[in-house]
C-alpha positions as CSV (number, residue, x, y, z in Angstrom):
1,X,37.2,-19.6,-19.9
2,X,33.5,-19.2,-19.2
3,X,31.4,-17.7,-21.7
4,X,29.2,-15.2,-20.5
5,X,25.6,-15.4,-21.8
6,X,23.2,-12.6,-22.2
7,X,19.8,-13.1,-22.4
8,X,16.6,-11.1,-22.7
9,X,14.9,-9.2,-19.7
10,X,11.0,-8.7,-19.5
11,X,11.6,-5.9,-17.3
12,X,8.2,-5.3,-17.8
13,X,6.9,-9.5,-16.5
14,X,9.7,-9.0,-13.5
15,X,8.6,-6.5,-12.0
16,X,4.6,-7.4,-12.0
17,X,5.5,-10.8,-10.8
18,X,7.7,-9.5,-7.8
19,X,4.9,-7.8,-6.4
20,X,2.0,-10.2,-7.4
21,X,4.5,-13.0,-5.4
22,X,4.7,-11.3,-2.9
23,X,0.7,-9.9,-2.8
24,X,-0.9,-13.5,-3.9
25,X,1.5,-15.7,-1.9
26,X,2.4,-13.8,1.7
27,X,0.2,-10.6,1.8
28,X,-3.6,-11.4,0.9
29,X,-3.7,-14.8,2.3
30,X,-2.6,-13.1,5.5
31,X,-5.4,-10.7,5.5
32,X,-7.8,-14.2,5.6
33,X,-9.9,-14.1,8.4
34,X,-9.2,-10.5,9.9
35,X,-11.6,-9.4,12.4
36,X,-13.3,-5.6,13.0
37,X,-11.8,-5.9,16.3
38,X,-8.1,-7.1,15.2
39,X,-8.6,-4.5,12.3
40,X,-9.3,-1.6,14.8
41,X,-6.6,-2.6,17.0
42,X,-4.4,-0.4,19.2
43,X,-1.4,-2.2,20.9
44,X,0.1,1.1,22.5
45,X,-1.3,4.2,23.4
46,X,-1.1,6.9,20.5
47,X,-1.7,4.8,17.5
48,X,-2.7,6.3,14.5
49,X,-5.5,4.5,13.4
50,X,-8.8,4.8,11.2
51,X,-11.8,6.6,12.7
52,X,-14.6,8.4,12.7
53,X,-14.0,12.5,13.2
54,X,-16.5,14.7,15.1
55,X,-18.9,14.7,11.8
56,X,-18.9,10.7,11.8
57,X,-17.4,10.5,8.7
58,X,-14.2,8.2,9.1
59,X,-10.5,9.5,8.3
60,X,-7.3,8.5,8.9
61,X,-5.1,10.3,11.6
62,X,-2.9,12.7,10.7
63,X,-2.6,11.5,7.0
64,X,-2.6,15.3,6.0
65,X,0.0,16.1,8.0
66,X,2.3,13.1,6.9
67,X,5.5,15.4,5.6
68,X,4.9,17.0,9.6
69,X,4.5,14.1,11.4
70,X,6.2,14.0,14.3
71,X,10.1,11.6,14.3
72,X,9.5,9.0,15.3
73,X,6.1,8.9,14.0
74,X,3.3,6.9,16.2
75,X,2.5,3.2,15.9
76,X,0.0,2.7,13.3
77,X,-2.8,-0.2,13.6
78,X,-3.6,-2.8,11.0
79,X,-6.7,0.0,10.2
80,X,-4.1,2.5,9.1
81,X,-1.5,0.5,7.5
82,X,-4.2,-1.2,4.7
83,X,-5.4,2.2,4.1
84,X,-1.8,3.4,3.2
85,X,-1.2,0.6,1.2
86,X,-5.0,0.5,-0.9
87,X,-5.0,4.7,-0.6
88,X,-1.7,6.5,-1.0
89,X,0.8,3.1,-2.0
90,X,-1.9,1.9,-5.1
91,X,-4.9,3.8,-5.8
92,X,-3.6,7.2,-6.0
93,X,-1.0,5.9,-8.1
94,X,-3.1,4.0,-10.8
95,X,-5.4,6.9,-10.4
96,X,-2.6,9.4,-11.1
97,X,-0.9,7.3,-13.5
98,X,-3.1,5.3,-15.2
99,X,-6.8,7.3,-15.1
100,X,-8.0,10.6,-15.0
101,X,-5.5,12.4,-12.5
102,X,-7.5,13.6,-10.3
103,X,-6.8,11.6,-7.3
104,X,-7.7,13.1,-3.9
105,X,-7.3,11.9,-0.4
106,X,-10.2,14.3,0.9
107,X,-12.5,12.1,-1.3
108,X,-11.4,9.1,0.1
109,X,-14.3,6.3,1.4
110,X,-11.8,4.9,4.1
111,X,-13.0,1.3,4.9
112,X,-14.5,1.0,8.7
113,X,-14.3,-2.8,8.7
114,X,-11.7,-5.1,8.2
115,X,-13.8,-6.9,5.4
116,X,-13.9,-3.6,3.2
117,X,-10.6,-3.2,4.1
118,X,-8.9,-6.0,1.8
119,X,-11.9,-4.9,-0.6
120,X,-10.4,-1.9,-0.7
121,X,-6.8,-2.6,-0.8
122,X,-7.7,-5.5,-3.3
123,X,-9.2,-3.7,-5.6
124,X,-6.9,-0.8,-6.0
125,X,-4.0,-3.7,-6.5
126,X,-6.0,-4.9,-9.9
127,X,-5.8,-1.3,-10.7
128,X,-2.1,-0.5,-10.5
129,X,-1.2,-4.0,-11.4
130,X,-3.3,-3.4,-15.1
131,X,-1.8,0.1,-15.1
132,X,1.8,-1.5,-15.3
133,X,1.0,-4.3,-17.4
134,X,-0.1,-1.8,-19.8
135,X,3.6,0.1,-19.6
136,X,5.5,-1.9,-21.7
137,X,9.3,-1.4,-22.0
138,X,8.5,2.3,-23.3
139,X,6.3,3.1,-20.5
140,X,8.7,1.8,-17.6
141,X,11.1,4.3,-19.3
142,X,8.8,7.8,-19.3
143,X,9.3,10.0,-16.4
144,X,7.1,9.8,-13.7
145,X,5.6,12.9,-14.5
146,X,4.1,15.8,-12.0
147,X,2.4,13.7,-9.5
148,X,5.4,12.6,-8.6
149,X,6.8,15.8,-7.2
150,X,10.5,15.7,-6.8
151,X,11.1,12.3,-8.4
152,X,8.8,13.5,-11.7
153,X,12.1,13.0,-13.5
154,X,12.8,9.3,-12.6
155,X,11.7,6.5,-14.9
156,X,8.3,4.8,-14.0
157,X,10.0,1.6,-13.5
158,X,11.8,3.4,-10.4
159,X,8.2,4.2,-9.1
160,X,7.3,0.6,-9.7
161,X,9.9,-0.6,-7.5
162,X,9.4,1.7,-4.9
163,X,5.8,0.7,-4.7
164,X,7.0,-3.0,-4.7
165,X,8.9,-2.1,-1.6
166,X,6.0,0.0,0.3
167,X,3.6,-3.0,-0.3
168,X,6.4,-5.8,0.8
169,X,7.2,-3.6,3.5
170,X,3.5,-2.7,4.8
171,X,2.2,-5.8,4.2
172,X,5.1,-7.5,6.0
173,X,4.0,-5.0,9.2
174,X,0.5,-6.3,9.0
175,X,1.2,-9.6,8.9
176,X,3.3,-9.1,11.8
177,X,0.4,-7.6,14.1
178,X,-1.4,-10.2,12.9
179,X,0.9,-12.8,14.8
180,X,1.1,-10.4,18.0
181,X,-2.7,-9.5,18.1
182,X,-3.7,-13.1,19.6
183,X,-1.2,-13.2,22.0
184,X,-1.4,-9.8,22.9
185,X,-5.6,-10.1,23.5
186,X,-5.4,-13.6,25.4
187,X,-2.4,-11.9,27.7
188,X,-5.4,-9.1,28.5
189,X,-3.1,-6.4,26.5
């Protein structure tokens, strides 16, 4: 008969080291090396991207509009998809969850180069990554709270995950653009 063993769960450690796996090992060494050009992409008409608006100031496209975006939405660029990830996946949470509350995507400096793009995106990962390793147990347990909106009521840690799989996911996209982008160029596309 086998025995089973249990054994103690840093629920806490696991879920800080899924994500920093995946950000230290696949994700930011991709982003080594990423041109203006590659960062400001477009591979099919209709991308959403990052760019200036009639007053010069840059935005991202349609990012107010996201619960109206058209099904299926548009392509997105390399541009656009960092700014998710640095803006709505980890800022705004570690903003929202870990400072003052106040996040607001009007407020936003969106990054016009592909060099304060993973400054951007780098530097709201060290904020959401101190933010949960300052949970604990008890704070992976605590609702999500207001900013939230629907899922206020679900535990933190389910918010941790989720952000795990926006940041595996996204990342995962860029990384594949990244592999089409020189192909795509040298074929004159």
């Amino acid at each position: 008969m086998v025995t089973e063993q249990r054994v103690e769960v840093d629920w806490n450690r696991e879920l800080i080291e899924q994500l920093d796996l995946h950000y230290n090992v696949w994700f930011r060494p991709r982003l080594e090396g990423l041109t203006d050009d590659e960062y400001l992409w477009e591979p099919v008409e209709g991308c959403w991207s990052v760019r200036p608006g009639p007053d010069g100031i840059w935005r991202m496209d349609a990012y107010d509009a996201m619960d109206a975006a058209p099904d299926p939405p548009p392509f997105t660029t390399i541009a656009w998809r960092l700014c998710h990830i640095g803006a709505h996946c980890l800022d705004m949470r570690a903003t929202n969850h870990f400072s003052d509350d106040t996040y607001n995507l009007h407020d936003v400096d969106w990054p016009t180069t592909a060099d304060e793009a993973i400054e951007f995106v780098s530097d709201a990962y060290g904020r959401w990554k101190r933010g949960i390793e300052a949970l604990g147990d008890d704070g992976l347990r605590r609702a999500a709270g207001a900013a939230e909106g629907p899922y206020a009521t679900h535990p933190m840690a389910a918010l941790v995950l989720h952000i795990n799989r926006e940041v595996i996911h996204h990342g995962a996209e860029v990384a594949c653009l990244r592999d089409l982008y020189p192909a795509s160029v040298g074929s004159g596309g």
